[in-house]
VOPAGU-2260 file (C-alpha; in pm, 1 decimal, decimal comma):
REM VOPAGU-2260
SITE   aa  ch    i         X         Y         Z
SITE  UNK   A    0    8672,4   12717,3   10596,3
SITE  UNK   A    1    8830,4   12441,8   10416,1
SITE  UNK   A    2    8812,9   12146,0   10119,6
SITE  UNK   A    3    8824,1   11792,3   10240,3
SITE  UNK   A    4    9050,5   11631,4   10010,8
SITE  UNK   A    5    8808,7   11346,6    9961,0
SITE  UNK   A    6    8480,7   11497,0    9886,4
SITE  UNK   A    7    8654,6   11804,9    9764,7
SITE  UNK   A    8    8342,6   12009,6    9949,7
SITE  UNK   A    9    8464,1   12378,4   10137,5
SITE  UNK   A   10    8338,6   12299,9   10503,6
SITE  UNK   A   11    8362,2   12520,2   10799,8
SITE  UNK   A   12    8682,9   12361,5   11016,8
SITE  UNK   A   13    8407,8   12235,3   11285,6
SITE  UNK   A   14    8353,1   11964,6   11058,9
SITE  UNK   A   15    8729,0   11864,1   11062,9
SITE  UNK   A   16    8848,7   11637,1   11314,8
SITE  UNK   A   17    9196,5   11444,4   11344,8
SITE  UNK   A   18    9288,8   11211,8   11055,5
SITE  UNK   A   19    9541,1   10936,8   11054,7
SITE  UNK   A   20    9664,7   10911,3   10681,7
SITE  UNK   A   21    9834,4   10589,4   10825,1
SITE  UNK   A   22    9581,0   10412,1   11001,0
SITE  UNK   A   23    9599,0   10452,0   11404,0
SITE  UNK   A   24    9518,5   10054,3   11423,7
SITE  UNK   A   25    9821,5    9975,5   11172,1
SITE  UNK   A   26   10049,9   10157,7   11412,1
SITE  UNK   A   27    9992,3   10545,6   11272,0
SITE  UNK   A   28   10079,9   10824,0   11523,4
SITE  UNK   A   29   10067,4   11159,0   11309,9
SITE  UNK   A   30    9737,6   11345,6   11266,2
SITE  UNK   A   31    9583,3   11624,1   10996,3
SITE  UNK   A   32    9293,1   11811,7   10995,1
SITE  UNK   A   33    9259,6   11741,4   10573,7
SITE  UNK   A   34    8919,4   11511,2   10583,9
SITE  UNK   A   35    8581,9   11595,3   10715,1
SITE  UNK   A   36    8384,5   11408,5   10978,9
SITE  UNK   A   37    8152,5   11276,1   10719,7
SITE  UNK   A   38    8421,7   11100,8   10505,5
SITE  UNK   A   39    8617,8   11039,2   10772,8
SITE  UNK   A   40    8346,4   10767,0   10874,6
SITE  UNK   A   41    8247,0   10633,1   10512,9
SITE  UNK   A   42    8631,8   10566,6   10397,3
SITE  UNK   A   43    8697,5   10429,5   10740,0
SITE  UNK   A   44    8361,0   10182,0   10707,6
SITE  UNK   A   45    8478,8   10095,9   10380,8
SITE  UNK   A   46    8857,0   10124,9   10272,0
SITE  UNK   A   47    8964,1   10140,8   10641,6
SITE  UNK   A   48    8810,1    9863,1   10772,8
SITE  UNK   A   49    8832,1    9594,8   10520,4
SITE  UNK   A   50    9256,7    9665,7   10537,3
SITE  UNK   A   51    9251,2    9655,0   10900,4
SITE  UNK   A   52    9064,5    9360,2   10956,8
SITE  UNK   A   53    9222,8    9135,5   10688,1
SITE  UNK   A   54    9572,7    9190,3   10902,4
SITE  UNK   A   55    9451,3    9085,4   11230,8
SITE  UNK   A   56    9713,2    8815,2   11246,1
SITE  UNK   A   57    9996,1    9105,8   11187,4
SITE  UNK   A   58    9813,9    9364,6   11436,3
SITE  UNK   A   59    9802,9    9104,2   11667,5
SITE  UNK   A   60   10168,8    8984,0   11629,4
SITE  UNK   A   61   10316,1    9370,1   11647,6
SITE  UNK   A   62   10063,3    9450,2   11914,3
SITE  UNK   A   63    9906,4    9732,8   11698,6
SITE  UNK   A   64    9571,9    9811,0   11921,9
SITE  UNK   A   65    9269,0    9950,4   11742,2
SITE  UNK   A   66    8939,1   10110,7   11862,8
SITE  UNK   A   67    8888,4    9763,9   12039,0
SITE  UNK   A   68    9231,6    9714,0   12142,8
SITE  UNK   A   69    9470,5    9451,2   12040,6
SITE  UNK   A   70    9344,8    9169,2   11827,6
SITE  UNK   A   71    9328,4    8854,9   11974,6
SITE  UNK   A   72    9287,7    8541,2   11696,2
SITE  UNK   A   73    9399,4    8311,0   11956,5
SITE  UNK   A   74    9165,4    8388,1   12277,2
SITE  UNK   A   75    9221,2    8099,4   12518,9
SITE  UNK   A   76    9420,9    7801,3   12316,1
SITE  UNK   A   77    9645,5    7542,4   12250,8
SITE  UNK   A   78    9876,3    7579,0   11977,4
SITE  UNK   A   79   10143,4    7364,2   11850,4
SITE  UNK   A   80   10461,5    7495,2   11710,4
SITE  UNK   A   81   10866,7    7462,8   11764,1
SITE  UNK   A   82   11050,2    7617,0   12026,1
SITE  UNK   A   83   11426,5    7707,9   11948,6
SITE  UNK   A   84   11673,2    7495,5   12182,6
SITE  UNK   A   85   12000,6    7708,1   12186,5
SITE  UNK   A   86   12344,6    7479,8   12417,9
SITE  UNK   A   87   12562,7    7654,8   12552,2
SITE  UNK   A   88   12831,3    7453,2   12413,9
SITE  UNK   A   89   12743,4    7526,1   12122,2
SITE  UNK   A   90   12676,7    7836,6   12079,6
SITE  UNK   A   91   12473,2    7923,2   11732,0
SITE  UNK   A   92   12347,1    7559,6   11699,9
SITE  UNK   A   93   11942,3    7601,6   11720,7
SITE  UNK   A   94   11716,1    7283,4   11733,7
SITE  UNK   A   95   11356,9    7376,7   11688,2
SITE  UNK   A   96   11177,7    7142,7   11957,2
SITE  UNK   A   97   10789,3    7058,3   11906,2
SITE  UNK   A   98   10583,1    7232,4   12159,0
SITE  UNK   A   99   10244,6    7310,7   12252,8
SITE  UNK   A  100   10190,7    7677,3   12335,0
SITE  UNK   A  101    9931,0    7776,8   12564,6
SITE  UNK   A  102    9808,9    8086,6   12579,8
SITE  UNK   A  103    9555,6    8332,6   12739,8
SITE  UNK   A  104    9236,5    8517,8   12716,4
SITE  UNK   A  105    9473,3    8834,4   12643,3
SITE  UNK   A  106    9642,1    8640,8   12376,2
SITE  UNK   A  107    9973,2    8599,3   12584,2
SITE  UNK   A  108   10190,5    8286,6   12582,9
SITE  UNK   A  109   10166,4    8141,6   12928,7
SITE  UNK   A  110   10330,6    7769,1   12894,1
SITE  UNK   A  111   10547,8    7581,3   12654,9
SITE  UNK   A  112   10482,8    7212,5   12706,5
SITE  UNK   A  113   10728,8    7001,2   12489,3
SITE  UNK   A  114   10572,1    6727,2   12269,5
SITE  UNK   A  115   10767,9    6403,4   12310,8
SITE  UNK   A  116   11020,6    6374,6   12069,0
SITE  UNK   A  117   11348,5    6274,0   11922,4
SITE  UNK   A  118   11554,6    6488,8   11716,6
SITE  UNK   A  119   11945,6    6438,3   11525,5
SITE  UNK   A  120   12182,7    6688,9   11699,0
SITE  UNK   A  121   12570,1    6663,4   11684,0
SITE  UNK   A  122   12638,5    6298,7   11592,6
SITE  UNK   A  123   12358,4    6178,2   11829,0
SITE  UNK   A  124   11997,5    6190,4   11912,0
SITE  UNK   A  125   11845,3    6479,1   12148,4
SITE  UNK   A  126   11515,7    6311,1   12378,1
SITE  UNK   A  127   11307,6    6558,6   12429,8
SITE  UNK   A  128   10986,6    6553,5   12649,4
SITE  UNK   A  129   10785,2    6726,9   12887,3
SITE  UNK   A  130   10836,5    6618,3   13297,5
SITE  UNK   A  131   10489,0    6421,4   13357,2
SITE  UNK   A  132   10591,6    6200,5   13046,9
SITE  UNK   A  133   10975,6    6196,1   13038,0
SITE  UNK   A  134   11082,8    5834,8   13229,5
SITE  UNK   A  135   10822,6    5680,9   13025,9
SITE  UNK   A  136   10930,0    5801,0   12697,2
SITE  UNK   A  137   11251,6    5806,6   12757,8
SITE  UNK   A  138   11262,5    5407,0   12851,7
SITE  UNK   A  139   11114,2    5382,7   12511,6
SITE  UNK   A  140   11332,5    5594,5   12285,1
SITE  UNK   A  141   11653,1    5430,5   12420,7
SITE  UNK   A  142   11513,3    5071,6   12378,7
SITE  UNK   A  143   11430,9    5138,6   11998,8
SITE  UNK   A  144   11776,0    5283,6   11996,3
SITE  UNK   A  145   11885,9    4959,0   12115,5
SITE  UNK   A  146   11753,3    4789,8   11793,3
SITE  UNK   A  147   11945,9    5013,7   11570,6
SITE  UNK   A  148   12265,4    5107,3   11710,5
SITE  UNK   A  149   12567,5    4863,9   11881,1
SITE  UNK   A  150   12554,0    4793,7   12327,2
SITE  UNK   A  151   12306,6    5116,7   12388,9
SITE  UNK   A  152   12343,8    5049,6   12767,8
SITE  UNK   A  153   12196,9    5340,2   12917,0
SITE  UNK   A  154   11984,9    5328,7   13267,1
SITE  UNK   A  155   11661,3    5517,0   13270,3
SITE  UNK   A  156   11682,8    5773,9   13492,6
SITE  UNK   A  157   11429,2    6055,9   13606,6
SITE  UNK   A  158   11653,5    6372,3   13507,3
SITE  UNK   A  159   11606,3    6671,9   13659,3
SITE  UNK   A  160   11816,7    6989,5   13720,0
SITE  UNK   A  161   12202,1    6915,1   13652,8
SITE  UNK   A  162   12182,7    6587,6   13729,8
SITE  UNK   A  163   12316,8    6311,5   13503,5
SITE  UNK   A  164   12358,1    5990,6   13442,1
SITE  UNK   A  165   12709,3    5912,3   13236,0
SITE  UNK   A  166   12767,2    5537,6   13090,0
SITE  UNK   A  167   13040,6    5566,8   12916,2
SITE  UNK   A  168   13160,6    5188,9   12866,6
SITE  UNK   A  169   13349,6    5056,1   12569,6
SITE  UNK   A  170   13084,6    5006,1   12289,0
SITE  UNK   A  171   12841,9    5205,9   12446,8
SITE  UNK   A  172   12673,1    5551,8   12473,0
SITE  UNK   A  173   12610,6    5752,4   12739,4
SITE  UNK   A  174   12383,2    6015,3   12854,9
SITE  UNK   A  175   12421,7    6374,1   12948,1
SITE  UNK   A  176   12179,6    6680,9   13050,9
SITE  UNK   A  177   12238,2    6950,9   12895,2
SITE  UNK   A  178   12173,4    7293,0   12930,5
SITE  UNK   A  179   11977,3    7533,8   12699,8
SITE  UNK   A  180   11975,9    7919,2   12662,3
SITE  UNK   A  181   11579,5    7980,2   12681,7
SITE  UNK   A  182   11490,1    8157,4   12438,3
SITE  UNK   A  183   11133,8    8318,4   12361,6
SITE  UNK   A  184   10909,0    8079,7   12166,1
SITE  UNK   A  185   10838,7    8184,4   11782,2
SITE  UNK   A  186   10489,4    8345,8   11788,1
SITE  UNK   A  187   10377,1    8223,4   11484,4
SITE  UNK   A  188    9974,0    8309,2   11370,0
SITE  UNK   A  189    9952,7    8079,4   11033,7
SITE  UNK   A  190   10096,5    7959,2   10728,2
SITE  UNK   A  191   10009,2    8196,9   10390,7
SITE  UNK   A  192   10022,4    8047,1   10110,9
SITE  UNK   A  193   10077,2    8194,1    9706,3
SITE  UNK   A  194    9694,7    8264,4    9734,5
SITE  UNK   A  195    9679,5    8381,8   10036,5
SITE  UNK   A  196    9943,4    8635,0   10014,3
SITE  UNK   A  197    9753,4    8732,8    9679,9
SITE  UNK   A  198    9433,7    8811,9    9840,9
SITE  UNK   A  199    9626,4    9008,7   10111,7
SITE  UNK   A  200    9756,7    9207,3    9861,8
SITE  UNK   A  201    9417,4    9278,3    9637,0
SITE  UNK   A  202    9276,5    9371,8   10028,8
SITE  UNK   A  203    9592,7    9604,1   10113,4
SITE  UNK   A  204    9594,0    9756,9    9779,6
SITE  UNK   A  205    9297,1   10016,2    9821,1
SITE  UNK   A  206    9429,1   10144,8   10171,8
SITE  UNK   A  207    9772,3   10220,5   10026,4
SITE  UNK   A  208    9640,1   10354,7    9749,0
SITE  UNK   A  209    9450,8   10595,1    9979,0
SITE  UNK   A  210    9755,6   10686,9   10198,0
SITE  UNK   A  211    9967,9   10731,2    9940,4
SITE  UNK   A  212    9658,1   11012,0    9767,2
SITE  UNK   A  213    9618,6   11174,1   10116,8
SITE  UNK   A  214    9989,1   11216,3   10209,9
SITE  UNK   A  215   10056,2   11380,6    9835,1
SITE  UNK   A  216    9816,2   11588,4    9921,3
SITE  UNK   A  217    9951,9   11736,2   10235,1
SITE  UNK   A  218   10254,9   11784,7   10094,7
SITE  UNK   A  219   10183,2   11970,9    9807,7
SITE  UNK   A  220    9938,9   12176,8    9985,1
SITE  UNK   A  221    9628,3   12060,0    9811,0
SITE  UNK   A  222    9749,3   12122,1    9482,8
SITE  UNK   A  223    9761,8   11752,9    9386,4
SITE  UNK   A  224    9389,4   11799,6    9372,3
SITE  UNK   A  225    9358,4   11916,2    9036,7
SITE  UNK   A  226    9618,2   11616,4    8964,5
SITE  UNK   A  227    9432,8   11433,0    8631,8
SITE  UNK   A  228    9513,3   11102,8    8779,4
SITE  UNK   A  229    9346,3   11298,2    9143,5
SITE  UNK   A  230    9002,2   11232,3    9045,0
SITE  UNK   A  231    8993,1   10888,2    8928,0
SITE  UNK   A  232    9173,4   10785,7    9263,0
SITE  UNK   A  233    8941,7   11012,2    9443,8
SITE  UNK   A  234    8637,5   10744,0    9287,7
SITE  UNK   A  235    8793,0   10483,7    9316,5
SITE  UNK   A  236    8812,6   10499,4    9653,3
SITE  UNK   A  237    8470,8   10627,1    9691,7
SITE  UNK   A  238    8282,1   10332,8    9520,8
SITE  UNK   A  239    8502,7   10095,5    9642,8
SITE  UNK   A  240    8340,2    9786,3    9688,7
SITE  UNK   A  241    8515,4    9464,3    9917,2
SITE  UNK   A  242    8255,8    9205,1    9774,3
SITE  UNK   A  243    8253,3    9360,7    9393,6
SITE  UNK   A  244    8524,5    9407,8    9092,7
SITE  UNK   A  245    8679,9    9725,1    9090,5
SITE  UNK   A  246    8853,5    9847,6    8812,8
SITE  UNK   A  247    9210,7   10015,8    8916,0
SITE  UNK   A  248    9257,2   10393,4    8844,2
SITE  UNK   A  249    9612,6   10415,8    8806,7
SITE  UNK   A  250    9913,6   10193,6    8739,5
SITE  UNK   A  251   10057,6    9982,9    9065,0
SITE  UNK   A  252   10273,1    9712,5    9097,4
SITE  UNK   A  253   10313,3    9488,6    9471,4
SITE  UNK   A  254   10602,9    9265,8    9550,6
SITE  UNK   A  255   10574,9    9040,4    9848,1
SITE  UNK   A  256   10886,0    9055,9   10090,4
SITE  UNK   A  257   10836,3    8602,2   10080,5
SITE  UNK   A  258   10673,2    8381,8    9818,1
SITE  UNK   A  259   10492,7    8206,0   10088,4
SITE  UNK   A  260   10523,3    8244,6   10503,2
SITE  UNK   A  261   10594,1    7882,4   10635,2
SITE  UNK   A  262   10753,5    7904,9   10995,3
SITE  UNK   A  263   11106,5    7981,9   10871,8
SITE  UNK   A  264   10998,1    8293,8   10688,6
SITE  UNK   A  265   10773,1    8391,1   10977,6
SITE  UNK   A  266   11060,5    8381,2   11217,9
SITE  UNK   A  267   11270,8    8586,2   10948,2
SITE  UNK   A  268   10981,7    8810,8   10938,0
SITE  UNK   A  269   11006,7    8879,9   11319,5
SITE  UNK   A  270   11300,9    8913,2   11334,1
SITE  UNK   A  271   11343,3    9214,7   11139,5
SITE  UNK   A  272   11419,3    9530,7   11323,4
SITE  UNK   A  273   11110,2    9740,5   11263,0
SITE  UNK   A  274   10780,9    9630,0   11146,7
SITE  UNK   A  275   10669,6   10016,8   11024,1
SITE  UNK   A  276   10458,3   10133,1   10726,5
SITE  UNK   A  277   10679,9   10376,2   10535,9
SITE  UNK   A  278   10511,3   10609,9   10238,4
SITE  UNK   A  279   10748,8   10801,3    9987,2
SITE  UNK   A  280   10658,5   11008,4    9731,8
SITE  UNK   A  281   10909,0   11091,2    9462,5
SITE  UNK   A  282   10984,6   11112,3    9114,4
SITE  UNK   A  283   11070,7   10789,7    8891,4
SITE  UNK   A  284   11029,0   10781,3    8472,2
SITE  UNK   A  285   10855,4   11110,4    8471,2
SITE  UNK   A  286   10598,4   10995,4    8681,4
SITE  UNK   A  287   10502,7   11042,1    9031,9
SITE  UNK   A  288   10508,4   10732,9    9259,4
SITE  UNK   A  289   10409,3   10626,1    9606,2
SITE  UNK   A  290   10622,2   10386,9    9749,5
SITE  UNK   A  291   10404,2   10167,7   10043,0
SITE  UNK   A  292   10600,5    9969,0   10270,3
SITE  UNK   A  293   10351,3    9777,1   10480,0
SITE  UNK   A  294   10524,5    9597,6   10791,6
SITE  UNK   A  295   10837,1    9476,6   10555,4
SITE  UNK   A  296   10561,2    9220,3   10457,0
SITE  UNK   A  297   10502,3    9397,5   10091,1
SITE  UNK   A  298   10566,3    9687,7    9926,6
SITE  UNK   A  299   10356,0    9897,6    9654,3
SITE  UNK   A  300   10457,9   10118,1    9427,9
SITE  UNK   A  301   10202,5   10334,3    9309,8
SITE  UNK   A  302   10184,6   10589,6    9011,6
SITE  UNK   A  303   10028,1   10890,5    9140,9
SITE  UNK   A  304   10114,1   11139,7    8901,6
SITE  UNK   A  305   10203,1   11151,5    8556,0
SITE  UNK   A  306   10291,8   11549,1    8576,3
SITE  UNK   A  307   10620,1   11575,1    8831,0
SITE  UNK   A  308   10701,5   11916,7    8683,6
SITE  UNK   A  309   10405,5   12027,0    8873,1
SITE  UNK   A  310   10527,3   11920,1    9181,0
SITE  UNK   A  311   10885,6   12045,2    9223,7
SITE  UNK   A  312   10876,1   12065,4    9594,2
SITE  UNK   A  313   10891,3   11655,1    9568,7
SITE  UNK   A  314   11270,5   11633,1    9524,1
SITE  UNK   A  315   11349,2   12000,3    9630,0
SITE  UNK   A  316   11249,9   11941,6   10017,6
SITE  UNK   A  317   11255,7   11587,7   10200,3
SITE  UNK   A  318   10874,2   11633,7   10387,0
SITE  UNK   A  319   10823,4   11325,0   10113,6
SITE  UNK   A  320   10832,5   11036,1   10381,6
SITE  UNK   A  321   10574,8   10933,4   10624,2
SITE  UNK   A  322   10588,9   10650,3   10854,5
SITE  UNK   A  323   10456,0   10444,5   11176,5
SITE  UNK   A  324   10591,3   10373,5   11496,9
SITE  UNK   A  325   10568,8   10067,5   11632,6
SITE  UNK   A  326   10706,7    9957,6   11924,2
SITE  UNK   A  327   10900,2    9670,9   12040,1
SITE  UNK   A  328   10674,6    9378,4   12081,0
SITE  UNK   A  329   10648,7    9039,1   12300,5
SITE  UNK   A  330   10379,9    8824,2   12382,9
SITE  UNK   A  331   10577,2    8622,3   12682,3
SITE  UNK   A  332   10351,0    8607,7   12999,4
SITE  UNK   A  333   10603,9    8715,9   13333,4
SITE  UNK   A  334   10474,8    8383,1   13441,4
SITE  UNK   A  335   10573,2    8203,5   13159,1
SITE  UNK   A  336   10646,2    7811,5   13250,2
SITE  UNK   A  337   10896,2    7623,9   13037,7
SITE  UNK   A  338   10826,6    7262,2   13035,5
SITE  UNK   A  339   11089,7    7067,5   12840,4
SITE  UNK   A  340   11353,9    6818,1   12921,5
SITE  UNK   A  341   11603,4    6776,0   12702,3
SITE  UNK   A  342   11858,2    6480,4   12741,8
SITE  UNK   A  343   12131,3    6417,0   12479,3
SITE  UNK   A  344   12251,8    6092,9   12360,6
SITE  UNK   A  345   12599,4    6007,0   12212,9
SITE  UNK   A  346   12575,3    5731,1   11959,9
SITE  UNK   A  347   12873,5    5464,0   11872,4
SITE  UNK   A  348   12842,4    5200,3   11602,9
């Protein structure tokens, strides 16, 4: 026999089965036998479900599979975005082209198509198209190049592979191919705004509120149950409500890792070297608080205790920290087809 820490009922352990305290589709690996079957479904229909499903775009980015597998927003489709264009003479210098991604059924990038363009990159202009469109465009960027700067006497040449064409006659420019370090596209799922990162948090909050109340529970060996902040968590997350107001049973504060997530903060973002969710419990202004990192994207910090002399084992053994493991991720086809020409122009007055 045991209690379930969420219906506090004594069950026989046949009604136990394995629960992840951090969610198995949010990346959670460790299991306890600490919640029966029964609430094991109605938190997961509930608190579980509504987190996991409001960060499909991050499951899908980390490749964090779920009962259904990995989340696919995308399906089959187009996307445009930028693709970083790295020389190797100069190292460090990173023009983000215009692309359009395409991508899969399994959510995979399978072709990078560059979007004609023209784009300022050391003291001259860098043409950029696909190959199907390139002679065309290119005829055209040079002639309204022509308009603007001094004798831009440049032949329009198919370019492919290393070959070049070089005018390099007094007054003139001339025109060089030059070659990029391909690099893997940014895999970018959308823009959040202030509001949206709000309502991620208000969605988030109730799942790390219910980590954070099943992990101190573990670790003080149930007796965070007769906590007095235990039982107002405990209903909270029983009459949770997505659609309704619920009022919040203990004090918690969230700051977002970005004030917004354009495409430079998403490339920050993955760029990071883990993407885990981290829970600490320890003591802070005679409280008890649970620290939530979720995905370096925001963190929590929840008070889940106002009594830490009840709980000396928090700072006297370091079984305070649970996280996930999340492996490397990439969502590059082997097949993947670059599609971009880049030709550099030198411009004189």
């Amino acid at each position: 026999m045991r209690i379930c820490i969420l219906c506090k009922k004594m069950k026989d352990d046949s009604f136990f089965n394995d629960e992840h305290i951090i969610l198995k589709s949010l990346g959670g690996k460790k299991k306890f036998k600490c919640v029966c079957e029964d609430c094991n479904s109605n938190f997961g229909d509930s608190v579980d479900v509504f987190a996991s499903d409001t960060l499909v775009g991050i499951r899908y980015l980390l490749n964090i599979a779920g009962r259904k597998g990995i989340p696919n927003p995308y399906k089959e489709s187009k996307t445009e975005t930028f693709y970083p264009l790295e020389f190797k003479d100069n190292p460090g210098i990173v023009t983000n082209v215009k692309v359009l991604m395409e991508m899969d059924k399994k959510g995979y990038f399978k072709k990078c198509t560059a979007i004609p363009g023209v784009y300022d990159y050391a003291e001259g202009k860098l043409i950029v198209s696909d190959e199907k469109n390139f002679r065309k465009f290119f005829e055209k960027t040079i002639d309204k190049l022509s308009e603007k700067y001094k004798h831009v006497s440049v032949s329009a040449l198919y370019i492919k592979k290393d070959s070049h064409s070089d005018n390099s006659g007094e007054g003139a420019c001339f025109v060089e191919k030059k070659q990029f370090l391909e690099k893997k596209p940014r895999i970018l799922f959308l823009s959040y705004g202030k509001e949206e990162l709000t309502y991620l948090i208000k969605c988030c909050y109730p799942l790390a509120l219910k980590m954070a109340y099943e992990y101190i529970c573990v670790i003080t060996d149930l007796k965070y149950l007769d906590d007095d902040l235990a039982e107002p968590i405990r209903l909270f997350l029983k009459n949770f409500d997505k659609k309704g107001d619920n009022i919040l049973p203990t004090n918690a504060t969230c700051e977002p890792l970005y004030k917004k997530m354009d495409d430079q903060e998403w490339e920050q973002w993955m760029n990071l070297p883990d993407h885990n969710i981290t829970i600490n419990i320890e003591s802070k202004n005679d409280r008890i608080i649970a620290k939530v990192d979720m995905f370096h994207f925001f963190n929590y910090e929840i008070t889940i205790s106002e009594n830490p002399s009840r709980y000396p084992e928090i700072n006297e053994t370091l079984c305070n920290k649970i996280e996930s493991k999340i492996e490397s991720f990439s969502k590059i086809a082997p097949n993947f087809k670059l599609d971009i020409i880049p030709i550099y122009v030198k411009l004189k007055e």
